[in-house]
LOMARKOL-428536 format. One record per residue (C-alpha): y, z, x; residue number from 1. Coordinates in pm, 1 decimal, padded with zeros to 6 digits. Each point is the difference from the previous one (the first is absolute). Layout:
% residues N
+----------+----------+----------+-----+
!        y !        z !        x ! pos !
+----------+----------+----------+-----+
!        Y !        Z !        X ! NUM !
...
+----------+----------+----------+-----+
END
This chain:
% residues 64
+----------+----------+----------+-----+
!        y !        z !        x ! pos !
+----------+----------+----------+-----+
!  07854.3 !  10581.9 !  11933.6 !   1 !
! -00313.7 ! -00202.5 !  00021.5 !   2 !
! -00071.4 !  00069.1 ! -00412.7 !   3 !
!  00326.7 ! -00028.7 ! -00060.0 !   4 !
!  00036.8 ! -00386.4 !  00137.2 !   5 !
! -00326.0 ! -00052.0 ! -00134.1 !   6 !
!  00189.3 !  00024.1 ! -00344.5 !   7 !
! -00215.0 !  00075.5 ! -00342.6 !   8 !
! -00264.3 ! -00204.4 ! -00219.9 !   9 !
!  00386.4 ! -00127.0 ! -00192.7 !  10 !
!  00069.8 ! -00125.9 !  00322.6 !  11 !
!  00260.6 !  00107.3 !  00305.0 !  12 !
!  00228.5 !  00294.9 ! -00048.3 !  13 !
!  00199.2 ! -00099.2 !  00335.2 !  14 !
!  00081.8 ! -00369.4 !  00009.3 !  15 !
!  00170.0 !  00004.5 !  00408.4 !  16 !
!  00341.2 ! -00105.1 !  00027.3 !  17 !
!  00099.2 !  00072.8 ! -00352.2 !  18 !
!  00059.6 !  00290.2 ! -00135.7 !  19 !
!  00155.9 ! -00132.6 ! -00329.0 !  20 !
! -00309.9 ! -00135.1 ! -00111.6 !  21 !
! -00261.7 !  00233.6 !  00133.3 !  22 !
! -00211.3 !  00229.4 ! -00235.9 !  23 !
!  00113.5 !  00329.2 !  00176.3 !  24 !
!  00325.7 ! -00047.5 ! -00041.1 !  25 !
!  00040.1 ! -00099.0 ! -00320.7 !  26 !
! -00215.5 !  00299.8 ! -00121.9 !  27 !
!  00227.2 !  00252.2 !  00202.3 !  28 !
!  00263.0 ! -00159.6 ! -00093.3 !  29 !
! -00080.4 !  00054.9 ! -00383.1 !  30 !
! -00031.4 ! -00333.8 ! -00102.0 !  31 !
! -00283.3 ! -00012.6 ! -00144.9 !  32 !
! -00187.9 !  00145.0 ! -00295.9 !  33 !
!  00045.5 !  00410.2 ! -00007.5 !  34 !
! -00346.0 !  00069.9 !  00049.8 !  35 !
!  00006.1 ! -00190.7 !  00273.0 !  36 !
!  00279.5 !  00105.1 !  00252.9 !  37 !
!  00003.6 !  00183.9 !  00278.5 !  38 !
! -00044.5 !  00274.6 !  00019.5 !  39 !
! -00167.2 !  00085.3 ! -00305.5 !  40 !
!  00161.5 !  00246.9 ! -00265.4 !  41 !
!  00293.0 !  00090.7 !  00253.4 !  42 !
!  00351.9 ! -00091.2 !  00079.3 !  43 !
!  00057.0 ! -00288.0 !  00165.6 !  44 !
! -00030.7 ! -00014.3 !  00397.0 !  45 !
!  00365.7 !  00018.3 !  00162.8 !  46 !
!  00170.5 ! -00376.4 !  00021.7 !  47 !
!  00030.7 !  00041.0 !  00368.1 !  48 !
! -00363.0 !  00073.9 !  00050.7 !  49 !
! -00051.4 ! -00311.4 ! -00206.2 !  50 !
!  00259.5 ! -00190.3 !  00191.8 !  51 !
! -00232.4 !  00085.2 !  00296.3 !  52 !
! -00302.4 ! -00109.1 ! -00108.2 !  53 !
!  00118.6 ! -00313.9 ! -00114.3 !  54 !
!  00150.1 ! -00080.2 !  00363.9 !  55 !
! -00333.5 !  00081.3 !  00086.2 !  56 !
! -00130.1 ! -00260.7 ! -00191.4 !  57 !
!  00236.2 ! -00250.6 !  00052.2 !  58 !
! -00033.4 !  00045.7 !  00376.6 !  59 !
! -00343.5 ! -00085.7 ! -00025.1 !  60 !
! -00164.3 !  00320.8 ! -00104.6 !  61 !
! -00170.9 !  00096.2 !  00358.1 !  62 !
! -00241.3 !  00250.0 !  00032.0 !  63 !
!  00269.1 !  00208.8 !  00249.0 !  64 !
+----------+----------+----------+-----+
END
């Protein structure tokens, strides 16, 4: 959790309370540049496990 929040050298990958914008969501979303998304070289994660994380987010993204 702690790395995560702490985001990367490109800057955050969560951004709290929105999930729209954050870095993690628009890589597992596949939004961004192929060799780029999440995960790597494999099918897209399921759009409910996406939906999930990006309530998560958008509720504040709490280390719970």
């Amino acid at each position: 959790y702690d790395d995560l929040m702490k985001g990367t050298k490109f800057g955050p990958v969560i951004v709290p309370g929105s999930g729209f914008s954050s870095t993690l969501a628009i890589l597992i979303e596949h939004k961004a540049d192929p060799a780029l998304n999440m995960p790597h070289k494999k099918q897209p994660l399921p759009e409910e496990d996406i939906e999930k994380l990006k309530l998560w987010i958008d509720q504040g993204a709490q280390n719970n």
